[in-house]
N, C-alpha and C positions, 0 to 999 in steps of 0.2 A: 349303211350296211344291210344288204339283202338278208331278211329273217333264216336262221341257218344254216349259211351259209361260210360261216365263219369269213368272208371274204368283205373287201373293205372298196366303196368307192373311189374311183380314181383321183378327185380332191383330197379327200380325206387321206389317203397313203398317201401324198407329196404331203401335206401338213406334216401328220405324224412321222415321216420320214426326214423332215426338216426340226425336228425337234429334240432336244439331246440331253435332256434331264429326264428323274422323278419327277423330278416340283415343273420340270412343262410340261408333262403329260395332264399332271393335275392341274395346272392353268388352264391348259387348251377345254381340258373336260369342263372344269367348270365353267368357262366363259362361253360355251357352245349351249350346255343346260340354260344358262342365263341369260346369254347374249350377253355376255361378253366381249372383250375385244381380243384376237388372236394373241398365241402366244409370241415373242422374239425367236425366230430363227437360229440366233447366236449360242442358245445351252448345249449344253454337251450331248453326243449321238447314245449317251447307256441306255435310257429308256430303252432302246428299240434293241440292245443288243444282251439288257438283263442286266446290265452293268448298274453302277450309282458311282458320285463323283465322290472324291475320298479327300481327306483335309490333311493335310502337312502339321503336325504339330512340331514337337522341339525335343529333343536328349532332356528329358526330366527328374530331376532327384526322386527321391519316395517321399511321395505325400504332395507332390507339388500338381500344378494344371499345365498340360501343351496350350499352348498358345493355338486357337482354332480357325483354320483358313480351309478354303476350297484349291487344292491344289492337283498336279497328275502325278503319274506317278513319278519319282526322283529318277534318272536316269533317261528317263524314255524322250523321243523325239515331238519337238512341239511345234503346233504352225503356228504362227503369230508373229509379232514384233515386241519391243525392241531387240536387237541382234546387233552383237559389237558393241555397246552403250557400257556394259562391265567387262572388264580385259579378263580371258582366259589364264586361270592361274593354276599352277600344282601343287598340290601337300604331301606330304608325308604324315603317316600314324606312327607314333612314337609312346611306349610307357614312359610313365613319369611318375615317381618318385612321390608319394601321399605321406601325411604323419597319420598314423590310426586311429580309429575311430574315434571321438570326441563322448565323455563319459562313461560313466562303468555300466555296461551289461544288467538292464534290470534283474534280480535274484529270486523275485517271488512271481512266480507263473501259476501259481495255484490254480486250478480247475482250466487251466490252457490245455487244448488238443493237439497234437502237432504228429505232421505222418513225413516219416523218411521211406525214400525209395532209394535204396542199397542195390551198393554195386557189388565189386568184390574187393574192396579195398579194405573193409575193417571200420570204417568212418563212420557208418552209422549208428555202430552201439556202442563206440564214444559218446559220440553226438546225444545219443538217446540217454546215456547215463547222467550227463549236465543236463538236458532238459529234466530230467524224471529227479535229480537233486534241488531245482529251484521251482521244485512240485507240480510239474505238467507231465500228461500224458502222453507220451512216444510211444508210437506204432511204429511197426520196420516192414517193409512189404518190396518184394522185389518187383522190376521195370513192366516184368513180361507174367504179372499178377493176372489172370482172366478178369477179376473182377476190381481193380485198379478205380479206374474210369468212375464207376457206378459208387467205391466207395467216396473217392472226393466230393463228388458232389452230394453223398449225404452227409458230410462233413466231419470225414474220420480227420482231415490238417483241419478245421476250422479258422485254427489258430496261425499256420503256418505248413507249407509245406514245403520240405527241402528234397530237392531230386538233387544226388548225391552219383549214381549209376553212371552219369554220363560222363566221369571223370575218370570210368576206369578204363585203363587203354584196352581191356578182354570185354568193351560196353558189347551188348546184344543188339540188334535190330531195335528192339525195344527202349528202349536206354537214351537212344540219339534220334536225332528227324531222319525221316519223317515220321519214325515210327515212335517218337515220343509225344506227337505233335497233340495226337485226342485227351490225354492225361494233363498236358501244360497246359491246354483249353481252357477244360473243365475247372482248373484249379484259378486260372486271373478270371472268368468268367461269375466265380460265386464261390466256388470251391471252399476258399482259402483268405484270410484276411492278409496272408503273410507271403510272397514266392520266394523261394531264394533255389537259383540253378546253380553246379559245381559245374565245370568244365577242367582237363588237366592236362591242359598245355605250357605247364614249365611255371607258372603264376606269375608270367610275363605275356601271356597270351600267344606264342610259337615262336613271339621272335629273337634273334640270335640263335636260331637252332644250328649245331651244330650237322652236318651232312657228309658223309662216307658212304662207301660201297659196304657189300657185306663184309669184305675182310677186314675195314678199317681205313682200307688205303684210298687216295684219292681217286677219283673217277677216271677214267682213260678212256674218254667214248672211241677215241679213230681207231682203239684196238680191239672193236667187238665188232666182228662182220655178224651180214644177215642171218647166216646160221647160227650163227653165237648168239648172238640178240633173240632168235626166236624161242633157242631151248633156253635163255637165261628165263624170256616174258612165260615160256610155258610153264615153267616153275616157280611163277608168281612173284619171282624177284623184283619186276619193274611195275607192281600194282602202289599206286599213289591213294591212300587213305584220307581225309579228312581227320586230322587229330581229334581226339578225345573232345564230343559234342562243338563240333564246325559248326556254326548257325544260328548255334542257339544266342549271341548274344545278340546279333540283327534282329533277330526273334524277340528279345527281352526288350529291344530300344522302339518296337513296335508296339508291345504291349503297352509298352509306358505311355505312350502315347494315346491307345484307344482306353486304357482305365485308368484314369489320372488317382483313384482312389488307392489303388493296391500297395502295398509297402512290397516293393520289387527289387531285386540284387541278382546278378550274375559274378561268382566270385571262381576265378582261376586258381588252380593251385600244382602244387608239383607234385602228381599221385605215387612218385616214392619215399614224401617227405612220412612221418609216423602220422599214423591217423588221429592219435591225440591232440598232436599239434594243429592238424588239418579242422580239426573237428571244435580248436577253441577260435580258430579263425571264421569259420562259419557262424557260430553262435556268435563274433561280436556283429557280424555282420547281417547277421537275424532279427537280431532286437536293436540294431543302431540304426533311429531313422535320421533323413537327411543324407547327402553326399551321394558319389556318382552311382550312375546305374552297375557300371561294368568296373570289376577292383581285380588285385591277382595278389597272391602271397607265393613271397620266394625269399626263402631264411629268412623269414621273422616279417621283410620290408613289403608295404603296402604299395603299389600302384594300379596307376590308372593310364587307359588312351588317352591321345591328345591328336587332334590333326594342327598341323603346325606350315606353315608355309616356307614353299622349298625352291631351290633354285631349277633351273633348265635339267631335262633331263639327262642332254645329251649334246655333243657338240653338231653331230651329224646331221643331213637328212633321212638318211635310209639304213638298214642294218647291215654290219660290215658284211662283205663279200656278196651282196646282194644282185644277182646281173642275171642276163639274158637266158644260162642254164639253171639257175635255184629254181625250187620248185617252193611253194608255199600253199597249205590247205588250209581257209575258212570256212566255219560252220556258220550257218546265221542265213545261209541262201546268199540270194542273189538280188536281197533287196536292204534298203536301208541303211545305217550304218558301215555294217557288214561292207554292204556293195559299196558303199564310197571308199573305202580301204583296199579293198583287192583292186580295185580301177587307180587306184595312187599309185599302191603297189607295182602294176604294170605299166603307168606310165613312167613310172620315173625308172625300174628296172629290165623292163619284158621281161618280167620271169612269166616261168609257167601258172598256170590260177587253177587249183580244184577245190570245187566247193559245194561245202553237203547242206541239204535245207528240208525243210518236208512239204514246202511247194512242190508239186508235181510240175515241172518244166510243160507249160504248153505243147499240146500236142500239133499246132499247126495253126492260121491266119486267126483275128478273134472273126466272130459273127458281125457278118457289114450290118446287121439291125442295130448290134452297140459300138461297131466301131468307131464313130462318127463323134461320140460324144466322150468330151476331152476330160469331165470331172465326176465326182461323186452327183452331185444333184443333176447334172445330165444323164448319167446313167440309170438314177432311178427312173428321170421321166421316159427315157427307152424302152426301161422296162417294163413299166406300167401301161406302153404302149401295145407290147407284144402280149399283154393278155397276165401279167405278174400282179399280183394285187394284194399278197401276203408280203406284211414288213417285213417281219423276220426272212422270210424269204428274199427278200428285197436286197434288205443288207446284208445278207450272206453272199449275193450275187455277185453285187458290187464290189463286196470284199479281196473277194477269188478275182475277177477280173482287174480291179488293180495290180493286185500280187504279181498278175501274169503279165502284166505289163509292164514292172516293174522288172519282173524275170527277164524278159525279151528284151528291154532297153538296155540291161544291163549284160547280160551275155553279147548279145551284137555289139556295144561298145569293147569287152571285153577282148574281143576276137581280133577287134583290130589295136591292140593295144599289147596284149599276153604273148607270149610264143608258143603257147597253149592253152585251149581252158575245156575244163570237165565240169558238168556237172549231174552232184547223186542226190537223188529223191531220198534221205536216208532220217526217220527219227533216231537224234542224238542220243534217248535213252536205251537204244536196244544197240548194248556195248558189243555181241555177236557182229551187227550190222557195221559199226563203226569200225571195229580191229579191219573187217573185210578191204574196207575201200582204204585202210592206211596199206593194206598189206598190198593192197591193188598199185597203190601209188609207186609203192617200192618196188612192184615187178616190173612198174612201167617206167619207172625214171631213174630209178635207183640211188634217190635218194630224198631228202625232203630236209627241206632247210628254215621255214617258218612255219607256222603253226597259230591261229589265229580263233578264238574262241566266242564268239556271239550271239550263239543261240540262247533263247530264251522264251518265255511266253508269261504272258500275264492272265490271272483270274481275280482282280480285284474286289474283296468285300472285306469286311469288318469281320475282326473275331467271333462276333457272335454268329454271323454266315456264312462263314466258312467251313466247307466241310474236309476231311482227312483226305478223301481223293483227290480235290484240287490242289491240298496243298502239294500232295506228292508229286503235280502233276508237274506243278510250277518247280517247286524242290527239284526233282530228280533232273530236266532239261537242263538244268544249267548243271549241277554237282555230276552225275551219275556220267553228264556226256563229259565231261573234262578230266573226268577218272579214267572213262573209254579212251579217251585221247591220249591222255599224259602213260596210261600203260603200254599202247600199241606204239608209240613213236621211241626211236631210235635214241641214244645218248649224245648225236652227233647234232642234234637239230639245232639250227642257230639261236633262234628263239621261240617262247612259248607268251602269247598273249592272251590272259581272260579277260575276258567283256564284265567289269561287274556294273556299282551303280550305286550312289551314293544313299542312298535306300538302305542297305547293309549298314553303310557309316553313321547315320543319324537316326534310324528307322520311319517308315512312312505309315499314315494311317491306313487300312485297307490292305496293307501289303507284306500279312508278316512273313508270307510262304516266300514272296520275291526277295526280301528284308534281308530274311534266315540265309537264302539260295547265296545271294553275292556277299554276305558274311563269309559262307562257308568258303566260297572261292578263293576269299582272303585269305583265311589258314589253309586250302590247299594248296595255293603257290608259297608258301612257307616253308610245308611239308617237302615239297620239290625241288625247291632253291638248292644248286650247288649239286645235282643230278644231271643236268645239261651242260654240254658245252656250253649254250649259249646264254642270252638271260630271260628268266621269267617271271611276268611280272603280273599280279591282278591289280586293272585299271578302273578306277571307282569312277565311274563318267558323274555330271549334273546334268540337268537337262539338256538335249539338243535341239536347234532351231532345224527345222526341216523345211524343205517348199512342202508348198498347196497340197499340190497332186500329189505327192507321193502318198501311198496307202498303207494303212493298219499301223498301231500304237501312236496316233495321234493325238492332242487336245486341242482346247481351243483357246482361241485369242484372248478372252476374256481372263484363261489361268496363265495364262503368257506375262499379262499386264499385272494380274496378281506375286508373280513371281517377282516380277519388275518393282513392284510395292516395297519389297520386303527386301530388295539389295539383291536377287538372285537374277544375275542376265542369262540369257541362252547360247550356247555354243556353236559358234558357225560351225557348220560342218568342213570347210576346209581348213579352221582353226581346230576342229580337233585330229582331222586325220595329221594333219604337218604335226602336232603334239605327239603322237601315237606313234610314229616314225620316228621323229626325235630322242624317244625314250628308247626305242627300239636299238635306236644306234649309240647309246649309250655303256657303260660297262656288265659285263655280265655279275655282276658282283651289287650290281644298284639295289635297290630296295622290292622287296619282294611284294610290297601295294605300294600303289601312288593314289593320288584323287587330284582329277582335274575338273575345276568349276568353275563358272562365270561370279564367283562370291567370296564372300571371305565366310567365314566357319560358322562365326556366331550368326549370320543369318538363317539358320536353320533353325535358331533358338528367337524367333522373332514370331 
């Protein structure tokens, strides 16, 4: 390195750029002071991008340990092998029926601290009254308290803290993620010996919900034309919510995992059952350790989730009426996933293809100085060539230039396949942006028959590094844009697909913002169900196998082989789009989450 220069010799940026951990950066340093011998090639590329690699633990009771491995993140695309070796299967999430909790509620809490955060429900000075009878300290402080935060962590719950707020259907910004996100921190972090989060979706967790129009009656979309629809969406009628705290239990199956120490419960309840009642369920499940993370009461009876294995989803390949005039919108760009689905889509139907990403679409041929070089480590020695010699810089370069290549492969295949294709530069979180290009569509086709939901982004760190902006950042792209979605489209729409991610279902270390995000997707297509014609469904992906080349949310071979260890195979990508499809063409009435993996359940608990 030239003395202040901040700038790194051409060797030395191919090493470091060839290296893809914490622990190789610290190899490489010290065997270079030492004379050592280089690092392997083979670790993961976070070093250079700020990232760390996060470990897969398991659904853990309170008081128990995740099982601790080096894994990526659940859902996302991986290169490596083996691919096919576990047969892609489906599940369904289903409550199940628990007997309550095992022993009686200890009665003497003497000199115990415990803080409720009160919603509007009544619950917490119940609550506080049996804590403060079996001689503990209850505080009550509302969600959107200024100084919340700063008390937990001097240890106003010590003993225990129940956020109760996010059960009441009137919760505040404050109450729910993200904006609950700095106070739930602070509290598994050190806070709090005890968490216990309410949520109040029925104390079945959303499902069976019942779904009507405003009158009562059932839905009639082919009798609401575009004007109808627009003064209905102006008046807020067609805005799709997140029930009472969406997320938070992907959330709770993350924490359990990064603090295996915390005595942790997410408990569902019905928030117009009596708060009395509400409030002796929570206390048994305060003080009873052991048993599942995630429980729900409804008249009296205890349950829990289960992922259960389920048959085919669907007899078909494609969604009924699907042909050369439907029109269908993906978000997620024109890379990945995403783009293997709208290209299936168009072949097997030519529909039309529009689709929103916040790649910026090339503006024209790449640069013939990087043209030439077909991969990642070619790119960088290109670059290095041309006078680049900051890594960061580096892999940021290479990053965008795959992207864009990714973009152009995929719209040029598109073109000859769609009977149309659009594409808008658009972030999914700015709902203004998104209603625009729905209402674009409908000026220009006048009509839209699929709807396909993938966006997303990853900021991967531990709880303890995380901060409130990433999580929102991650949060809101996936929730915030499919709120955008599901209110700007029509009643008429065939179907609705979310992108989620088994991440949500089992929680990942590293990942509670992504965890929280595809939980909540879960209880929004819940929320929805029975609002569309057609049917909609959030799809919990496992890993997918990806080629090489292809760029951005990658891992490496090594966690591929790890996954492999542990019973989890990877998903051909043309086994999951034919799945995807499958479901698609199944009845509108089918299950409002699915989970498709190369695994059966309990390997998550490995």
């Amino acid at each position: 390195m030239e003395a202040g220069s901040g700038e790194l010799d051409e060797e030395v940026v191919e090493e470091l750029a060839a290296i893809k951990t914490v622990r190789g950066i610290v190899d490489w340093i010290v065997g270079s002071t030492a004379g050592g011998t280089e690092p392997s090639a083979s670790t993961a590329a976070a070093a250079l991008t700020g990232g760390s690699p996060v470990a897969v633990g398991s659904p853990v009771a309170v008081g128990s340990s995740p099982a601790v491995g080096s894994s990526p993140d659940l859902g996302s695309a991986v290169v490596g092998d083996p691919v096919g070796a576990i047969p892609l299967r489906r599940f369904v999430v289903e409550p199940e029926i628990l007997p309550a909790p095992a022993g009686a509620a200890p009665t003497d809490l003497a000199g115990s601290r415990f803080l409720l955060v009160e919603g509007g429900l009544g619950v917490g000075l119940a609550l506080a009254t049996r804590l403060e009878q079996a001689g503990a300290e209850a505080r009550i402080l509302a969600a959107d308290d200024a100084g919340l935060v700063d008390q937990i962590r001097a240890g106003a719950g010590a003993d225990g803290l129940v956020w109760i707020a996010s059960a009441d259907p009137g919760a505040d910004e404050h109450a729910i993620l993200p904006g609950a996100f700095p106070a739930l921190r602070a509290a598994a972090l050190g806070g709090s010996r005890r968490v216990l989060i309410a949520t109040g979706n029925g104390g079945r967790f959303g499902r069976a919900r019942a779904t009507a129009t405003a009158t009562g009656a059932p839905a009639d979309p082919s009798a609401v034309d575009a004007l109808e629809h627009a003064r209905r969406a102006d008046a807020g009628e067609f805005v799709v919510r997140p029930t009472p705290g969406a997320g938070l239990a992907g959330l709770v199956r993350t924490i359990a995992r990064e603090v295996p120490g915390l005595a942790l419960r997410l408990v569902d309840v019905e928030p117009k059952d009596e708060p009395r009642r509400i409030a002796d369920s929570l206390l048994a499940e305060l003080l009873t350790p052991g048993g599942p993370l995630v429980v729900g009461y409804r008249e009296g009876a205890r349950a829990t989730l289960r992922v259960r294995p389920a048959g085919a989803g669907g007899a078909g390949s494609l969604p009924a009426g699907l042909g050369p005039s439907s029109v269908v919108l993906l978000t997620g760009g024109a890379r990945g996933i995403t783009a293997a689905v709208a290209v299936e889509l168009a072949r097997r139907s030519g529909c039309t293809v529009e689709l929103i990403g916040r790649t910026l679409p090339p503006a024209g041929p790449e640069d013939p100085a990087t043209a030439g070089a077909a991969d990642a480590p070619a790119l960088r020695r290109a670059l290095i060539e041309t006078g680049v010699r900051r890594p960061a810089e580096i892999e940021a370069r290479v990053s965008r230039l795959l992207a864009e290549r990714e973009v152009r492969a995929t719209l040029a295949t598109l073109r000859g396949l769609a009977s149309s294709v659009r594409y808008h530069a658009v972030d999914v979180r700015d709902g203004a942006a998104v209603a625009a290009v729905v209402a674009d569509v409908y000026a220009r086709h006048g009509r839209l028959d699929g709807l396909v939901h993938g966006a997303g982004v990853l900021a991967d760190r531990l709880l303890r590094d995380k901060t409130p902006e990433s999580f929102d950042r991650v949060y809101r792209t996936k929730v915030d844009g499919a709120r955008a979605l599901l209110a700007a489209v029509r009643d008429d729409v065939g179907f609705v697909a979310l992108f989620g991610s088994v991440a949500g279902v089992f929680g990942n270390r590293g990942q509670a913002d992504y965890a929280a995000a595809n939980d909540a997707l879960d209880t929004l297509a819940g929320a929805a169900a029975g609002r569309f014609a057609g049917r909609i469904v959030s799809v919990d992906w496992g890993p997918w196998a990806s080629p090489a080349a292809a760029g951005g949310g990658m891992v490496s071979a090594e966690l591929a082989r790890e996954y492999a260890r542990r019973g989890i195979g990877l998903i051909d990508p043309a086994d999951g789009v034919a799945a995807l499809l499958s479901e698609l063409a199944g009845p509108p009435d089918g299950p409002a989450q699915v989970v498709y993996m190369c695994a059966e359940a309990e390997a998550f608990d490995a």
